[in-house]
mmCIF file of the C-alpha atoms, coordinates in Angstrom:
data_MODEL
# 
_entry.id   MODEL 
# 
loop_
_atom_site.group_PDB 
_atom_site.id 
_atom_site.type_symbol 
_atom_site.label_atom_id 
_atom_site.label_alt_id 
_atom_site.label_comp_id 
_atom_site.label_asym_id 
_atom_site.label_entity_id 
_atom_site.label_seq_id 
_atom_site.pdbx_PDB_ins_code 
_atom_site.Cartn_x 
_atom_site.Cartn_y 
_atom_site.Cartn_z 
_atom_site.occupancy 
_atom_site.B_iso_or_equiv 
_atom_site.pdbx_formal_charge 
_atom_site.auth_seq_id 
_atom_site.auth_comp_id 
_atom_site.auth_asym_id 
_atom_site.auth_atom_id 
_atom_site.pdbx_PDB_model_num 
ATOM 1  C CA . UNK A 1 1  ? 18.845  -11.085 -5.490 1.00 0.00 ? 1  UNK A CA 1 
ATOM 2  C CA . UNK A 1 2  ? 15.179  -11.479 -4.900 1.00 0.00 ? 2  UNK A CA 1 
ATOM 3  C CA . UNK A 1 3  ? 13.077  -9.230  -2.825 1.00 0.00 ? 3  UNK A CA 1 
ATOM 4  C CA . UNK A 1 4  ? 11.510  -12.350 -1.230 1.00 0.00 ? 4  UNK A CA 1 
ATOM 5  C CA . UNK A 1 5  ? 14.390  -12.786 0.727  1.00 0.00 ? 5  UNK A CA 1 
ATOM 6  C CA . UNK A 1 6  ? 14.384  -9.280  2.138  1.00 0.00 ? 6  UNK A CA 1 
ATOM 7  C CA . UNK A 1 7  ? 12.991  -9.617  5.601  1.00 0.00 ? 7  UNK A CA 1 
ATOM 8  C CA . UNK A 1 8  ? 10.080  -7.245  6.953  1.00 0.00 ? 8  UNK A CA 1 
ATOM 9  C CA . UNK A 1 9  ? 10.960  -3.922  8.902  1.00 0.00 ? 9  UNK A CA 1 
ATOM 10 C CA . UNK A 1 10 ? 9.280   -2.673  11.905 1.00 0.00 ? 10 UNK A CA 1 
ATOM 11 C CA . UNK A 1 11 ? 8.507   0.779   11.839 1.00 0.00 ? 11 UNK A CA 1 
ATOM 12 C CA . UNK A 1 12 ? 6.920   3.224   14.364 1.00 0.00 ? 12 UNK A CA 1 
ATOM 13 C CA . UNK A 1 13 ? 3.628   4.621   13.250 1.00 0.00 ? 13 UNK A CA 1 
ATOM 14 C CA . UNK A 1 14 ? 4.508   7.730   14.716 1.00 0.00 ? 14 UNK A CA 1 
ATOM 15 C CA . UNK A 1 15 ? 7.825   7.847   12.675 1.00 0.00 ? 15 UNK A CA 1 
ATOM 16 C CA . UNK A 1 16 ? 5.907   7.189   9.742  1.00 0.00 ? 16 UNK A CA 1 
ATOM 17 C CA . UNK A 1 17 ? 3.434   9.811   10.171 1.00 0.00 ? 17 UNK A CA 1 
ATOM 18 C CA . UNK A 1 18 ? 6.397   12.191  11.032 1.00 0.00 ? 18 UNK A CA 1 
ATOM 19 C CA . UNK A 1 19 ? 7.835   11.500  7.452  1.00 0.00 ? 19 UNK A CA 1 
ATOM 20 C CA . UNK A 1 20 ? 4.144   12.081  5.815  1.00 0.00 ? 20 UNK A CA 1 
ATOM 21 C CA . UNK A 1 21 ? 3.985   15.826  8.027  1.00 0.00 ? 21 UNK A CA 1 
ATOM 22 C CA . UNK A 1 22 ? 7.640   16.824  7.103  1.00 0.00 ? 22 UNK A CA 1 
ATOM 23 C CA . UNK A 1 23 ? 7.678   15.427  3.660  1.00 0.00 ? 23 UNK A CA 1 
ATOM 24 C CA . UNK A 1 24 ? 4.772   17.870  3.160  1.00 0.00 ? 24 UNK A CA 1 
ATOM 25 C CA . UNK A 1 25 ? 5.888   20.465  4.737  1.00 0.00 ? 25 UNK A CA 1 
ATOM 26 C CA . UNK A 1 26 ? 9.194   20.465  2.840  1.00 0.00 ? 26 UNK A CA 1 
ATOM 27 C CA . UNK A 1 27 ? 7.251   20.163  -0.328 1.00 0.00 ? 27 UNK A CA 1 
ATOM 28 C CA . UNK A 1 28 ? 5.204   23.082  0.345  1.00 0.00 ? 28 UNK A CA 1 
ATOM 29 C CA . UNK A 1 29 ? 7.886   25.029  1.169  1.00 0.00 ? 29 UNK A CA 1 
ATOM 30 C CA . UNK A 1 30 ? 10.173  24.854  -1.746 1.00 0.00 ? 30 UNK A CA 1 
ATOM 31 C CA . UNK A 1 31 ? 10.109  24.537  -5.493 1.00 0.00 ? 31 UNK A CA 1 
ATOM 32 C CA . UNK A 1 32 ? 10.973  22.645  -8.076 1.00 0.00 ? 32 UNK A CA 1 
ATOM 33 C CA . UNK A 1 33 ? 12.586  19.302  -7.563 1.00 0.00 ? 33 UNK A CA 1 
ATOM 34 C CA . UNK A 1 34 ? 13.151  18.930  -4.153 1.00 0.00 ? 34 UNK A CA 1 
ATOM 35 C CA . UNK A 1 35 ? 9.515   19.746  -3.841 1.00 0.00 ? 35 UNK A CA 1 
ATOM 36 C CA . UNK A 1 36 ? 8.209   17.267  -6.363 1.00 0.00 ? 36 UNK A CA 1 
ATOM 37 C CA . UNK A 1 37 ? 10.967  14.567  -4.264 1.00 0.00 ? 37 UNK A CA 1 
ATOM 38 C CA . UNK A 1 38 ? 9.430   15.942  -0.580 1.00 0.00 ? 38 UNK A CA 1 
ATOM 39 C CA . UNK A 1 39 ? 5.854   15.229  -1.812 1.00 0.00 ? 39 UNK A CA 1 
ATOM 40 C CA . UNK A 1 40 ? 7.043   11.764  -3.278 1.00 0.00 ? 40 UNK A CA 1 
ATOM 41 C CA . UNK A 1 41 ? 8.797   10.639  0.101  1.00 0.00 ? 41 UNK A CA 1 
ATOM 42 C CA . UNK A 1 42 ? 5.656   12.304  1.916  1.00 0.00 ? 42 UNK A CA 1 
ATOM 43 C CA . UNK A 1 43 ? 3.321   10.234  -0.134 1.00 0.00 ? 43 UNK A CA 1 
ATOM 44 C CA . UNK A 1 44 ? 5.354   6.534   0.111  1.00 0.00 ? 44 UNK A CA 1 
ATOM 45 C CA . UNK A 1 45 ? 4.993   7.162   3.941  1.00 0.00 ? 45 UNK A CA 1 
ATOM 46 C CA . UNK A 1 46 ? 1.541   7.830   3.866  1.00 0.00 ? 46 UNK A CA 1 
ATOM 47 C CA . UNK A 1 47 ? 1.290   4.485   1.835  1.00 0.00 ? 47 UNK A CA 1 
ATOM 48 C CA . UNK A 1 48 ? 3.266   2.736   4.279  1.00 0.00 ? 48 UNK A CA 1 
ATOM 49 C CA . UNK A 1 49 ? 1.302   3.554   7.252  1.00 0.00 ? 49 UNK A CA 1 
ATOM 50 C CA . UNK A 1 50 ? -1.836  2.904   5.327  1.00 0.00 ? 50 UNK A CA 1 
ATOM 51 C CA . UNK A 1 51 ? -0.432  -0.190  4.664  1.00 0.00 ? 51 UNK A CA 1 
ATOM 52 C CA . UNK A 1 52 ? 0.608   -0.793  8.446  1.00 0.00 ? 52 UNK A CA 1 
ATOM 53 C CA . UNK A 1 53 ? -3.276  0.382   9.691  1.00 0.00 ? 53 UNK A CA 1 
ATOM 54 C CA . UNK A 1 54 ? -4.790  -2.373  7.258  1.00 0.00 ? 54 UNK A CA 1 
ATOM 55 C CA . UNK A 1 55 ? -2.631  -4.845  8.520  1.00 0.00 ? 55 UNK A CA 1 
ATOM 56 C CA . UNK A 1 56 ? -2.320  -4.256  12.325 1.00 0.00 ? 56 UNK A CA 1 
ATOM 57 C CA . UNK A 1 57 ? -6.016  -3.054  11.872 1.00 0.00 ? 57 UNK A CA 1 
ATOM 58 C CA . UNK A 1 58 ? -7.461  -6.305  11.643 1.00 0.00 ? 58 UNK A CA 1 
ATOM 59 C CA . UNK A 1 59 ? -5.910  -8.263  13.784 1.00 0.00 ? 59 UNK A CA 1 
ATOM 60 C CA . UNK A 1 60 ? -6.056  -5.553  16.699 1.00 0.00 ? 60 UNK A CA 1 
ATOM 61 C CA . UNK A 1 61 ? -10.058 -5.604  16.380 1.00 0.00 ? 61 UNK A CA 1 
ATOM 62 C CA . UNK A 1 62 ? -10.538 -8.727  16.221 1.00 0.00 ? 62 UNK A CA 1 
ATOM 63 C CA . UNK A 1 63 ? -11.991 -10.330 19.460 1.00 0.00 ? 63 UNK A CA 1 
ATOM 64 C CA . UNK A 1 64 ? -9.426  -13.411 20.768 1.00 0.00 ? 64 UNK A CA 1 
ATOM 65 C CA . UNK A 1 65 ? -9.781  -16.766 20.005 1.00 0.00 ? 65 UNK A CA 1 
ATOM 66 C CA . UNK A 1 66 ? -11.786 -19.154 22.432 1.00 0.00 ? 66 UNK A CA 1 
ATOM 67 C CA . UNK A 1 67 ? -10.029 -21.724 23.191 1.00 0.00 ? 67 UNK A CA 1 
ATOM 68 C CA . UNK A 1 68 ? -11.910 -25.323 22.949 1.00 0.00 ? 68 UNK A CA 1 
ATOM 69 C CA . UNK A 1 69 ? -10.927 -27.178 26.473 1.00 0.00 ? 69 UNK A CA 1 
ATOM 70 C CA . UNK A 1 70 ? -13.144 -30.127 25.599 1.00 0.00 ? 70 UNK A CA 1 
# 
């Protein structure tokens, strides 16, 4: 099975950043391997939304297209 075929999620930002907060807090919090897992899950979120800023970023700032009428 290829990944291509895998179609996009939609995910909250503010579900994302939740992860990033309680994946840190739950990796401050405890030691050893769950810690090291918490701060692994906290950082994949983190990359996510960064992800999801650079993409929505762009397009959200960007002043809309004139239409030509002519």
């Amino acid at each position: 099975m290829s990944l291509r075929l895998v179609p996009p999620a939609e995910v909250s930002r503010a579900l994302l950043l939740l992860c990033v907060a309680a994946g840190a807090l739950v990796s401050i919090a405890t030691k050893g391997n769950v810690s090291g897992f918490a701060g692994g899950f906290a950082v994949g979120a983190g990359v996510a939304l960064l992800f999801s800023r650079m993409k929505t970023g762009r397009e959200a700032g960007a002043p809309p297209a004139e239409e030509d009428s002519a």
